[in-house]
N, C-alpha and C positions, 0 to 999 in steps of 0.2 A: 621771114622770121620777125615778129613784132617783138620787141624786148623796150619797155617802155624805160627809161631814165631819168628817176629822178633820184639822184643820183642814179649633173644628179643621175641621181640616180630614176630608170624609168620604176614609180611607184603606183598599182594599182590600188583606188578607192571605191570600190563600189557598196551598194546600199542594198544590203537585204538580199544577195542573189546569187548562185551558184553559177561557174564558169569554167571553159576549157581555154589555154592559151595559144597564140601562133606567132612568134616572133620573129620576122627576117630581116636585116640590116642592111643594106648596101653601100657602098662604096660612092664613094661617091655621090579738063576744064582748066584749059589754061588760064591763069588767073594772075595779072602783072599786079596791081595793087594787092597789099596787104593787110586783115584785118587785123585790127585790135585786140581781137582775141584768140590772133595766132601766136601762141606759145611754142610751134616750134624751132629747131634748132638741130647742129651737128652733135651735141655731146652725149655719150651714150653712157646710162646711168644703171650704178649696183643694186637697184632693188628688186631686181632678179637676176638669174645667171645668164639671160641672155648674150650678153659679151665673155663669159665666159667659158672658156676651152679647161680649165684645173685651175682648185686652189687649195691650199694647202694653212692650215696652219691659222684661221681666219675664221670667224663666225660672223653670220649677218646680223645686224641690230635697227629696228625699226623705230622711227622716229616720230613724236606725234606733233603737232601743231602745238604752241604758247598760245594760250590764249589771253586776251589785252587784259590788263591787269582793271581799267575805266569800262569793262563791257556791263552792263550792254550797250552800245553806241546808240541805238535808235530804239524806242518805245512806242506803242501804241497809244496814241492820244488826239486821235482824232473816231466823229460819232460812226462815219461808215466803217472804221479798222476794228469796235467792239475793244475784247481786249488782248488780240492775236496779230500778230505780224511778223512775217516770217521770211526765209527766201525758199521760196518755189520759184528761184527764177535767176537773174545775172547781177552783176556787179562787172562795167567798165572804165577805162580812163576816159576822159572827157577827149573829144574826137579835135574840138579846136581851142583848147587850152586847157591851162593843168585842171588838176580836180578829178571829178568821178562822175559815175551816173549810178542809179539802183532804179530797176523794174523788179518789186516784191510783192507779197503777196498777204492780203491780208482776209481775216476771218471773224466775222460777226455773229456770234452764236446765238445771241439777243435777238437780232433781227431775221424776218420771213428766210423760210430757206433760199428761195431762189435769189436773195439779196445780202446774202451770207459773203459771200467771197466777191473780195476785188483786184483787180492788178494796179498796183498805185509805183510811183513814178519819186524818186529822193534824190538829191544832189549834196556833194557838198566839195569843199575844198582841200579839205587833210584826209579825209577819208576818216573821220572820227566823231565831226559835230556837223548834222545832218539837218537839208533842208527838204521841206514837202509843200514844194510851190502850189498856189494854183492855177492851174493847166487852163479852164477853161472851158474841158473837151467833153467829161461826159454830166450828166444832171444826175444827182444826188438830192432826193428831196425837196424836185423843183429848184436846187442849185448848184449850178459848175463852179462854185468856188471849192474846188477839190483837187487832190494829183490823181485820181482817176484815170486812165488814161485807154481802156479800153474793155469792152463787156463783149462777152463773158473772159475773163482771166485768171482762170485756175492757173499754174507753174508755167509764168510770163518766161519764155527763153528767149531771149532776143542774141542776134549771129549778125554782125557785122558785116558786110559782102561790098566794099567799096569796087569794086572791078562792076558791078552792076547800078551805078549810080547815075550813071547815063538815061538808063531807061526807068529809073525812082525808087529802085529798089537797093540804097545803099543799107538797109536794117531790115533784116524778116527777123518775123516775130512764128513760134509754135506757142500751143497755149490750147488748153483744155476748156470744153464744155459742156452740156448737157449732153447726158448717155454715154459720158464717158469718149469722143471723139474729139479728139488735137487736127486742129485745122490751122491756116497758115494766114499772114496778113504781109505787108509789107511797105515803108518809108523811108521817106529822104532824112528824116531828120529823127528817127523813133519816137515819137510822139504821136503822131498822128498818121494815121494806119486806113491802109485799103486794103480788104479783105480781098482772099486769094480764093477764090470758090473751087481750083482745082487741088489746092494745097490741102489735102487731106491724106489722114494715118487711118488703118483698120480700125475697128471698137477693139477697146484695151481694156484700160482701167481707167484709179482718177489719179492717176499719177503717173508722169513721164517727162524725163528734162530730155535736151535735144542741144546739139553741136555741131559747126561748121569740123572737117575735119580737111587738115592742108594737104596730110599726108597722101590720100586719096581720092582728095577734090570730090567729096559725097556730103551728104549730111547723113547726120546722125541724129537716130529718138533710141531710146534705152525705155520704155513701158512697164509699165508693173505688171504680170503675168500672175498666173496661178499656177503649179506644178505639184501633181502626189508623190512626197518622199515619208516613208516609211509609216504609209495608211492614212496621211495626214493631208489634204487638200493646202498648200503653203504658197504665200507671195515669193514672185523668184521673179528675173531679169529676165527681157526679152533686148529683140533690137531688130532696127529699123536701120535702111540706107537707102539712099539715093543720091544719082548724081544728078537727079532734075528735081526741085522744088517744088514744079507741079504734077509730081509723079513718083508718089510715095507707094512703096509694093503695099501689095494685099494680104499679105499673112505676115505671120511675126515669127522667130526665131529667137528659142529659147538658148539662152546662154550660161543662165546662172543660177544657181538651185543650192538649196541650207545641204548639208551635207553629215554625219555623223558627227562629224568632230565640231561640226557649229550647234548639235544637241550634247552635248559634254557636260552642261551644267545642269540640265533637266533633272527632274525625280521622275522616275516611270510611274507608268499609270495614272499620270496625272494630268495627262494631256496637254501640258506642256511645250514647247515646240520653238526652233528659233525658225525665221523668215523673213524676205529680203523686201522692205519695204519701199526702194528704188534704187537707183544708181544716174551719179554723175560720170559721164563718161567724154573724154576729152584727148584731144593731141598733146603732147609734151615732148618737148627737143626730138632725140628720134623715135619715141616710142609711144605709146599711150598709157595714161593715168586714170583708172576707176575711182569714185567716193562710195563706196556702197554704203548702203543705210542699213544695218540689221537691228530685227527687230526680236527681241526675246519675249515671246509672247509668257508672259507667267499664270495665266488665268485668263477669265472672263468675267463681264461688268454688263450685266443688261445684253448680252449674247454678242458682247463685242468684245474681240480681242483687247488686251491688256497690257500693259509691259512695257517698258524705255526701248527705246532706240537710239542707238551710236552706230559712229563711223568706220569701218575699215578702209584699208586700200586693197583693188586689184591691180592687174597688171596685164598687159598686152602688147603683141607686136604690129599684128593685122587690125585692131579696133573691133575684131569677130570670136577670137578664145582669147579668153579670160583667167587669167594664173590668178589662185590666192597664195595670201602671205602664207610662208613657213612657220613652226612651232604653234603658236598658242592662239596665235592672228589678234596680237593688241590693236586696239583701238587707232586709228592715225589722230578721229576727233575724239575726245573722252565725253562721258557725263561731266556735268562739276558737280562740286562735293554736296554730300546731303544738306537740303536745304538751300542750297545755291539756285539762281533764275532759271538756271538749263542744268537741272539736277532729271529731268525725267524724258526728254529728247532732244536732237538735235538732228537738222538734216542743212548741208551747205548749198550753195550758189553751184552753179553749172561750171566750174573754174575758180579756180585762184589766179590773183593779178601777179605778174611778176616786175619785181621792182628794184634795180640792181641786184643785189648780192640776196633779197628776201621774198621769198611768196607770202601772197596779204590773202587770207582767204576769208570771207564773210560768210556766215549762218546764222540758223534760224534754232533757238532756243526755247524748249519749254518747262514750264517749273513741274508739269508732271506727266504722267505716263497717258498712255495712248486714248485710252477708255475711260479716261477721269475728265473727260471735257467739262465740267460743272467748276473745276479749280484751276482750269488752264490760265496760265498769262504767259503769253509768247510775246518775244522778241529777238532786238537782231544784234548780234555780238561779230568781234572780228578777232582774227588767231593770225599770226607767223611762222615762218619757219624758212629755216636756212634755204637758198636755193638748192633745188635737186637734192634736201635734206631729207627726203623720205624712207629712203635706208641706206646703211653705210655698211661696206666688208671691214673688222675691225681686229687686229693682230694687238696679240699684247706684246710678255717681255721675250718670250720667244719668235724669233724671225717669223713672220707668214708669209706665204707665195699669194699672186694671183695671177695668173698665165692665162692672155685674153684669145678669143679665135683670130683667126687670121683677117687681116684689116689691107684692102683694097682704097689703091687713092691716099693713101696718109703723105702729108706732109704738112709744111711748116710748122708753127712752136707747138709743143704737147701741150696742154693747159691738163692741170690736174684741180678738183676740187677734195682736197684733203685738211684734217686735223690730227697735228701732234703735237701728243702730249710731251711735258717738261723730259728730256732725256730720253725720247723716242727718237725716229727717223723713219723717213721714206727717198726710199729710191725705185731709177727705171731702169731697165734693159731695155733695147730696141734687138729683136731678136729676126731672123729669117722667119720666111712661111714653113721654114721646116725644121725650126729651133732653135740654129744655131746664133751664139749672139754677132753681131755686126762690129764690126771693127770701130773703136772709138765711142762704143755703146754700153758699154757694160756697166755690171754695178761699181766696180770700180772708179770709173772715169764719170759717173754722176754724180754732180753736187746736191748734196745734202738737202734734203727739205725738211724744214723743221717749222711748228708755228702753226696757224690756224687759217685756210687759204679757200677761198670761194673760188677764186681763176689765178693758176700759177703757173707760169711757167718753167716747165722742166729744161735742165741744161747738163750738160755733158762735157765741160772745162769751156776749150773756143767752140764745140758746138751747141749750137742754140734752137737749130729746129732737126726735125726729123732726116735720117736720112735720104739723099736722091740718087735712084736710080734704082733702089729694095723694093720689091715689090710683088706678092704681098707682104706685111709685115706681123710681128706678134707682139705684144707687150707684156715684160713681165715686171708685177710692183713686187718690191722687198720692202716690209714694213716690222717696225717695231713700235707697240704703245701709239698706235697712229689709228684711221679710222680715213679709209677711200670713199667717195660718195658717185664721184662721175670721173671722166675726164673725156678728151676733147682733141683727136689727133688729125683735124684739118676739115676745113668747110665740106667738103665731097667724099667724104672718107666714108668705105661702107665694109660693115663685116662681111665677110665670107659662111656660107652653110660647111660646117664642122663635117667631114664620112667621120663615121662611128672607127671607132681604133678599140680593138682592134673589130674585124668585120665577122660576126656571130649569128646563129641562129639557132631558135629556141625553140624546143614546144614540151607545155605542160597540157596533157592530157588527165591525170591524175588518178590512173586505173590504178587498181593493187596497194594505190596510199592511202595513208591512216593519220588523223591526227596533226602537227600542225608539220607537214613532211613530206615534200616531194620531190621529184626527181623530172631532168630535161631528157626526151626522149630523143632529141637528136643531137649527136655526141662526136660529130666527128670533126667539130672543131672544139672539143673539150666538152664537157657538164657545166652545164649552168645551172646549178639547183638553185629554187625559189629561197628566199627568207621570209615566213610569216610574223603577223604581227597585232596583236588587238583579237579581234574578236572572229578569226579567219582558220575553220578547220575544214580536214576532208568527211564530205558526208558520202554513203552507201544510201543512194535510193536511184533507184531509174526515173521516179518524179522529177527528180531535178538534173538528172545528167543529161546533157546536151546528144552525147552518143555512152554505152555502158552502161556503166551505175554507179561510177563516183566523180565528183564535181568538189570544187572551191568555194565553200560557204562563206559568204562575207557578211556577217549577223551584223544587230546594230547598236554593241556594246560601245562606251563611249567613253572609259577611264581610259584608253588610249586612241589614238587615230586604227582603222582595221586596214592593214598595208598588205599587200606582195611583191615583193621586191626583187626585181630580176638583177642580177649580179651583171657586170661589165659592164652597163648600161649610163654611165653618168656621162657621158660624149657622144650625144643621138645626132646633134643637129637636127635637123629637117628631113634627112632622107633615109627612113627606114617606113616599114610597115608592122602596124599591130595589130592583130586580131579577137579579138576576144568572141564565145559563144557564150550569150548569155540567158539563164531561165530565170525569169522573174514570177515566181505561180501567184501573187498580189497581183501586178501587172502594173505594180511602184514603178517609179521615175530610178 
């Protein structure tokens, strides 16, 4: 773990297509150096429910990045950068003293196209007032006085690999070229680069950032895709792994696709459409962190799509399925305000730096939308935010619960990352793997936490760390006017897979239903009737039933999300099975 110092419910969403349901439950490159750009870590964070077994009482609240008050930090001002510069690429700590490094990415629209785009090379010492030495390395114009640093360099990702530094390969570089293929390079010092002739990715697109991943000792590409949702040919998320460098598979794997609720703002018939114009994807403490770039396409300009681009967040556990946010899915990076530098895109670095108590994250700004390349001025701005700030469970003046799954390995201090407000509170139970609380653990016997805490230690009068010899254990926070973000119950501590409570099994077939109304055909552990929602009724045609002649219409109205909601289902864990038959007569995504 590099940590640099200075200082539910189960919800069906499908698109456009009738379906039958089958539900059954059941019970039940070794690497000793570490890079710089491993972010992660033991602390298991609330920006999904992944750690959570119930909570009660508690809404989640997403958090977006500050962005620096002096942005933009870096401008295009030099003759090969034109008047674009961006990150299609990294931002690290300096490997052998304080400082930084930037590999970004810059865009000449003046100049021949094949001499349009460069991957250029920035230092500096705050991470605020930036230098573009020159390197040396490549000729610009019959001159190397440039930070140039390597051709062709579309979306420079550079990955850190000290454990390979023996054989020269302490820095691989991924990075895009003509016809759309990311090939691989590799250096002692990231500068200067030996191309990797076997380090090649399938033809994609022209866009795709790339990640060392700890968690699974692979690499990671995330590629720009095209996928049909709702008759619309759309940019969507692919992904890429490998745990050899020179052996990057041969097809790609779609992971992420606009969805109903991400066309919500559209006017029909106007062609319209939102689309995934890439994604940062990364390891963070125990789980993985998405930047997805969505793009609202509003029109066309010369037969090219049109529209801003901003950030969300996804979310994952395997680095393979991809959660999105809850509710409305705000922004994590925003637009700035009309008229502002990065009023009409923004897309970030492969990472944010973590820096005690703050993630520094850098991006690439533009003053307009996608198809307006005639007005564009890009450049490079920098944002904050709280560690592991990206969402928080948050209780107001009534008590809220949050009861975590059961935790394997826990010991010594809890470390919680919480904020409370003037005349709130938080406390902890240490509970059994099977509820009950632990003697000396209660909420009684916990002192009070009050105040605003990046790493605190939770205490329990004389005790001070976890109990010895429980095992597994539960956690349960009681919070008033407070707001949980993470917490942290031992270097080795690992959650446990939740069996579904109670243990159920479902089937909607949807024969003899009407309207938005059905019933569970198999009843002898009770009815589970479906809840509809949005734009989801029963149709009568044998075209689309699966078997009969009525099926689950899931249309693609968009004043609300179009849900089916199976009852009992908010404690799946991992071990169940779902089936769905699905007809799609488009033969849509």
């Amino acid at each position: 773990m590099h940590r640099r110092n200075l200082r539910s419910e189960i919800v069906a969403t499908l698109i456009g297509c009738a379906c039958a349901w089958l539900l059954a439950i059941g019970q039940g490159h070794a690497v000793a150096a570490v890079g710089l750009s491993d972010l992660t870590g033991p602390w298991q964070l609330f920006v999904d429910d992944n750690a959570v077994a119930s909570k009660v009482g508690v809404t989640r609240t997403y958090h977006p990045f500050q962005k620096y008050a002096g942005n933009p930090v870096m401008v295009a001002d030099k003759p090969w950068e034109g008047a674009n510069i961006y990150i299609y690429g990294t931002v690290l700590p300096n490997e052998s003293g304080p400082g930084y490094r930037m590999w970004y990415h810059s865009l000449n629209l003046s100049a021949p196209s094949a001499d349009r785009v460069h991957a250029n090379y920035a230092t500096s010492l705050d991470g605020i007032t930036w230098t573009k030495p020159e390197l040396g390395i490549i000729s610009y114009n019959g001159s190397k006085a440039n930070n140039m640093f390597i051709v062709p360099g579309n979306c420079p990702c550079v990955m850190h690999t000290p454990w390979e530094a023996g054989i020269g390969r302490t820095y691989k570089l991924m990075r895009g070229g003509p016809w759309s293929v990311f090939s691989g390079a590799y250096s002692l010092d990231a500068l200067h680069w030996t191309e990797d002739s076997l380090a090649r990715c399938p033809v994609a697109s022209d866009e795709c950032t790339f990640a060392w991943d700890p968690h699974r000792q692979k690499y990671m590409g995330f590629p720009k895709v095209f996928a049909t949702v709702n008759g619309l040919s759309r940019r969507a998320t692919g992904v890429w792994s490998t745990s050899n460098f020179d052996d990057w598979p041969s097809g790609t794997n779609l992971i992420l696709a606009p969805d109903s609720w991400d066309d919500r703002w559209v006017l029909q018939g106007t062609g319209q459409n939102t689309q995934f114009y890439g994604m940062c994807g990364f390891a963070y403490e125990s789980m993985y962190v998405g930047f997805l770039w969505v793009f609202r396409v509003t029109g066309q300009v010369s037969g090219a799509d049109d529209g801003p681009i901003f950030v969300e967040i996804v979310t994952s556990h395997d680095g393979i399925h991809w959660q999105r946010q809850e509710g409305d899915r705000p922004p994590i990076l925003p637009l700035g305000p009309n008229g502002a530098w990065d009023d009409g895109m923004v897309f970030t670095a492969i990472q944010p730096l973590v820096e005690g108590d703050t993630l520094r994250l850098y991006y690439g700004g533009f003053n307009s939308t996608h198809a307006d390349e005639a007005a564009w001025h890009a450049a490079i701005g920098m944002a904050t935010l709280r560690k592991d700030g990206f969402a928080s469970l948050d209780a107001g003046a009534t008590t809220g619960t949050i009861t975590t799954k059961r935790i394997n390995g826990a010991g010594g201090p809890l470390h919680v990352n919480c904020s409370v407000a003037a005349g709130g509170s938080l406390k902890v139970e240490v509970l059994t793997g099977s509820g009950l609380v632990v003697s000396g653990y209660s909420a009684a016997d916990c002192d009070v936490i009050e105040g605003d805490h990046v790493d605190h230690v939770v205490t329990w009068g004389a005790n001070t760390t976890l109990p010895v010899g429980v095992n597994p254990i539960r956690l349960r926070f009681l919070m008033q006017n407070a707001s949980l973000y993470s917490f942290m119950p031992g270097e080795t501590a690992q959650l446990w897979a939740e069996a579904a409570t109670p243990t159920l099994a479902v089937l909607y077939d949807f024969e003899g239903e009407t309207g938005q109304s059905a019933h569970d055909k198999l009843v002898t552990d009770g009815a589970q009737d479906p809840t509809f929602q949005g734009d989801v009724t029963i149709r009568t045609d044998p075209a689309f039933a699966a078997f009969g002649t009525h099926s689950a219409a899931f249309g693609y109205g968009t004043s609300t999300p179009n849900m089916l909601t199976v009852p009992g289902t908010s404690n799946l864990g991992v071990n169940f099975t779902l089936a769905a038959m699905v007809n799609s007569a488009t033969g849509e995504y």
